[in-house]
N, C-alpha and C positions, 0 to 999 in steps of 0.2 A: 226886281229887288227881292222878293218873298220875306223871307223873317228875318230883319236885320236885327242883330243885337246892337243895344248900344248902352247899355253898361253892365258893364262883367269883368271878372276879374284876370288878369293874367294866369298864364298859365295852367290852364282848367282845359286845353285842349287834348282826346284821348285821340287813339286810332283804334275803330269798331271794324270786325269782319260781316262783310256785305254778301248777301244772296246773291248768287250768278246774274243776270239779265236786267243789274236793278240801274234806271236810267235817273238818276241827282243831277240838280242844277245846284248851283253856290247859296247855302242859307236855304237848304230846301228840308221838310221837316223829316224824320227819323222815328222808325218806331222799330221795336224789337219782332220777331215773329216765333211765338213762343212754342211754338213745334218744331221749329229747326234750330233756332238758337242763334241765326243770323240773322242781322238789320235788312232793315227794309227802308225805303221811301214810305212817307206817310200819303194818307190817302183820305177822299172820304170816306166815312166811317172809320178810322182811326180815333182812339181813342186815348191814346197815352203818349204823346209826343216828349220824349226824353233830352234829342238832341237835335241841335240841326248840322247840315254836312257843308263845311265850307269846303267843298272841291267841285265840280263838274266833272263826271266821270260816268259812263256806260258802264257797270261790273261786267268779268268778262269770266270768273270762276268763284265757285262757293270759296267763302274767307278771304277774300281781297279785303285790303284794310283802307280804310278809310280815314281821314282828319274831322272829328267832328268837336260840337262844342255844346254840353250840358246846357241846356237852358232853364233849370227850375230854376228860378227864382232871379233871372237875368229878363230885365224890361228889355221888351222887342217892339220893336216899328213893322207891322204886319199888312201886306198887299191882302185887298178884299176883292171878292167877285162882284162885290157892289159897293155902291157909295155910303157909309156909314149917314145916319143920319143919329143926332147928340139922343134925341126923348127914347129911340128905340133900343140901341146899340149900346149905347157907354153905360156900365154897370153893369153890363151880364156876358153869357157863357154861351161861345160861341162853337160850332165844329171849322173844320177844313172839309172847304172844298177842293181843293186836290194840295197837292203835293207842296205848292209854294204858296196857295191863296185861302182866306177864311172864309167860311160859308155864313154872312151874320142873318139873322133872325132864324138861323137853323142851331137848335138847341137837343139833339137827341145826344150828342157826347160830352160836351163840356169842355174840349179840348184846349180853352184859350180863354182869358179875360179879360174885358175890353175894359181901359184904362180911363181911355178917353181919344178924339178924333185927333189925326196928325195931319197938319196941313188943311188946304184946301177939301172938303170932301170929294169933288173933281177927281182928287187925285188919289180917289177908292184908299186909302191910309187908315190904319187904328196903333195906338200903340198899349201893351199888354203886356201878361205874361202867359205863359202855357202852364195850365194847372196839371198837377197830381190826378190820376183816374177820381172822379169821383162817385159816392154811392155804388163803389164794387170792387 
């Protein structure tokens, strides 16, 4: 699943030009690469998740365009690498572990805030939103 959105508003989807080689799954996050001026897949240590890509797609040349969809301020249903547990996880500021999953008790970016636990914790679930860079 990676970062579902599930409330946003219509209409708010753009198309972003993607760096050559960049491998997206559907709902995977998105971050700009401010040396070349083309999107990227987010990663660990990303910092500023903008959007996420609803396509699946292998890029196959610099500026292939993309369908993506703005996420500040759009609550999302986010796949974790681990099971949230509610005392440690819910109320703080989590990174990405790769590309579709959050890294929780990992705090060096800030990338995500946990809302609170979705589902069973089993079912590794947080729901959030992806914050603004912060402290830079």
């Amino acid at each position: 699943m990676a970062f579902k959105p599930i409330q946003y508003d219509e209409g708010k989807v753009v198309s972003l030009p993607f760096a050559t080689g960049q491998t997206l799954t559907k709902n995977s996050a998105v971050v700009v690469d401010t040396s070349t001026g083309y999107y990227n897949h987010g990663a660990s240590g990303s910092n500023d998740v903008r959007y996420i890509c609803l396509e699946a797609k292998v890029t196959t040349a610099n500026g292939e365009m993309l369908l993506c969809l703005p996420v500040l301020g759009v609550r999302i249903v986010a796949d974790c690498s681990d099971a949230p547990v509610r005392a440690d996880d819910v109320g703080t500021y989590v990174d990405l572990a790769t590309l579709s999953t959050l890294a929780l008790g990992s705090t060096t970016d800030d990338v995500f805030y946990v809302e609170d636990i979705y589902g069973p914790t089993t079912d590794k679930k947080v729901v959030g939103y992806f914050c603004p860079v912060r402290g830079g």
